[in-house]
Structures are given as C-alpha cells and as structure tokens.
ZAMARGU-4260 file (C-alpha; in steps of 0.2 Angstrom, whole numbers, plus 5000, padded with zeros to 4 digits):
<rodrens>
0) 5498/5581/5503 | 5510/5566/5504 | 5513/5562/5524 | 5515/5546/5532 | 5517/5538/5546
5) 5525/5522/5548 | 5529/5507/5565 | 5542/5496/5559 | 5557/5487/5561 | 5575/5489/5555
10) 5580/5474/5545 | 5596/5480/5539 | 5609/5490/5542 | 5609/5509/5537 | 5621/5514/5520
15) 5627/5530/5522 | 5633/5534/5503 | 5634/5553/5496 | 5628/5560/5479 | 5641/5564/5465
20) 5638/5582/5463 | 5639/5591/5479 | 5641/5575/5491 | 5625/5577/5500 | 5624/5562/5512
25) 5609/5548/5509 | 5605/5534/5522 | 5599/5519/5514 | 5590/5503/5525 | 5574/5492/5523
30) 5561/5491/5535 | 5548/5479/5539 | 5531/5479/5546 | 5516/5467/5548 | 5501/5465/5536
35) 5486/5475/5537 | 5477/5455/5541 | 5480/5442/5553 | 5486/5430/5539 | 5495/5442/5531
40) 5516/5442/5527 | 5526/5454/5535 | 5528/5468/5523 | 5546/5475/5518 | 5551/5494/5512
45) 5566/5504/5507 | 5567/5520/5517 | 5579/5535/5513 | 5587/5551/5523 | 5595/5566/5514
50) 5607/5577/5523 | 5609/5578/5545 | 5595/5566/5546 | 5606/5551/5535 | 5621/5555/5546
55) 5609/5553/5562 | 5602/5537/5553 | 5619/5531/5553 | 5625/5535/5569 | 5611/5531/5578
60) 5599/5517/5574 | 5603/5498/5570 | 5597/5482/5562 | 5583/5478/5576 | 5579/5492/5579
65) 5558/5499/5582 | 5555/5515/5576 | 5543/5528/5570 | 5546/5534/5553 | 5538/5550/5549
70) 5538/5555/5529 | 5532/5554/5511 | 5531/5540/5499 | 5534/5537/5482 | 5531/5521/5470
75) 5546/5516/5461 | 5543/5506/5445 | 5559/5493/5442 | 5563/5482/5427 | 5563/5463/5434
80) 5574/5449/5425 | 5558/5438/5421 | 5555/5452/5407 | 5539/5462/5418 | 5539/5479/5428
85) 5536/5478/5447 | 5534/5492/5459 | 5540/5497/5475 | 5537/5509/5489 | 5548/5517/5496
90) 5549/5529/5508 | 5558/5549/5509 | 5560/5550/5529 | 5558/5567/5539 | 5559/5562/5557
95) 5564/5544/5563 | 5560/5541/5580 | 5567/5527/5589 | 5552/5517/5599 | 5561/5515/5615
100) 5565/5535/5614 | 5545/5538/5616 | 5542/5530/5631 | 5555/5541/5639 | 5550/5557/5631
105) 5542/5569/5641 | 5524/5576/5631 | 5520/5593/5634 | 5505/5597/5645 | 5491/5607/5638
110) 5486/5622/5648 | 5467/5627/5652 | 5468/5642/5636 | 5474/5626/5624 | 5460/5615/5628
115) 5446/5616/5617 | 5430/5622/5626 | 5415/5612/5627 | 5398/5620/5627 | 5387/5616/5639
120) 5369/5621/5633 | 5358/5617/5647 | 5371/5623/5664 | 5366/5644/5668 | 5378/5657/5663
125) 5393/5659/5675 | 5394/5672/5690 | 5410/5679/5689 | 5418/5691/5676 | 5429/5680/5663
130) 5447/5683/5665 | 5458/5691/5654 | 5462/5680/5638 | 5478/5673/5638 | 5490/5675/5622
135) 5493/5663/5612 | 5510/5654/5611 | 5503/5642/5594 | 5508/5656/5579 | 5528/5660/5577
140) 5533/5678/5578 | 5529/5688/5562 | 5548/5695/5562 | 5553/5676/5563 | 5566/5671/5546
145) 5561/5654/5542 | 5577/5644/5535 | 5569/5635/5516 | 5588/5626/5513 | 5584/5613/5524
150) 5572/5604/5517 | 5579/5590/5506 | 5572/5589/5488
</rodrens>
C-alpha cells in the first residue's frame, strides 16, 4: 500500500487548471521540506489534488503556508535538455491539513471500552462482577452504502 505522510512548506502558489475531457479540477503547487541530515538541502516536490480537494487547495491554502499532506507517491521519469532522464516525486494528495488548523482542532477522547487493556499477571482477580460490555461504535453499520465516485484515480 502506497500512504504518506508529509510536513512541508508551501513554496508556491496553487494552479487550479481542469482536464480536457470532463473538466475535472487539478490543483498544482511545490512543496518543500528539510533533509533527512543536519547538513542536508531542503528538499522540493510537486504535489496534486483531483476534484473538491483542488478547489479547496485553491481556495484555501497559500505560498507560506505549513501543512500536513496526507497521500500516495509516485516517481516521474522526465527527459532533461542535457540529453539524460531524471526523476521526480511527486505527490497525489488525500487530505491537506493546514499546521495552524491542528493546534486548534479538538481530538477525540478515547473512552475506558476503547482503551486497550493491560494484563496484570501478578494483581488477584477482581471482586465485583464485570459490567456489561459496551458496543462498539468502530465498524459502520452493515446497511451503510459506501459512495466509490469519489475517489480520484
């Protein structure tokens, strides 16, 4: 499975531009983001948004801009005047989270039936009776119609 997650800076403005066919919206802008080292260059990428999330891209975030990318990555191989091949990564976002937005946004809490238990092998067995388990809100309901046109391809 292809997922990545991704710190980074806007460098450059977001292109909104649409495909010839059925005019589906594609956001274009390049990213930059610190070497793995101390010494190293900052690194740069191209990052794309298909559909609501390039209009969101658009609308929303800037050159300047921190933000989470959440995606898949893919290698581009381009034809460079100097006569060789070069590639590129570049990056398919899902989800783009502004950093700024994070700080703000509330997490939910876990309860008691979502935390994991840990077994403690050498405390004595409890007193009481356990109470009744508590259902689980994790899995969707089995009647729940799950929408497959929305993910860009």
């Amino acid at each position: 499975m292809n997922h990545c997650m991704l710190m980074a800076e806007i460098i450059d403005e977001p292109q909104l531009r649409y495909t010839q066919e059925n005019q589906t919206p594609i956001a274009e802008f390049t990213v930059s983001f610190p070497g793995l080292r101390d010494g190293d260059a900052p690194q740069q990428m191209k990052v794309v948004g298909w559909g609501n999330l390039a209009q969101e891209i658009q609308a929303r975030y800037h050159a300047g801009d921190r933000v989470l990318l959440e995606g898949r990555l893919a290698m581009n191989i381009v034809d460079r005047p100097e006569g060789f091949r070069e590639k590129r990564a570049e990056m398919t976002a899902q989800r783009v989270y502004r950093l700024s937005d994070l700080t703000t946004m509330p997490m939910p809490r876990a309860t008691v039936a979502e935390t994991p238990a840990v077994p403690n092998y050498g405390a004595a067995a409890p007193t009481t009776a356990p109470a009744a388990a508590p259902t689980s809100t994790l899995a969707p309901p089995a009647d729940a119609e799950v929408d497959y046109d929305d993910i860009p391809f």
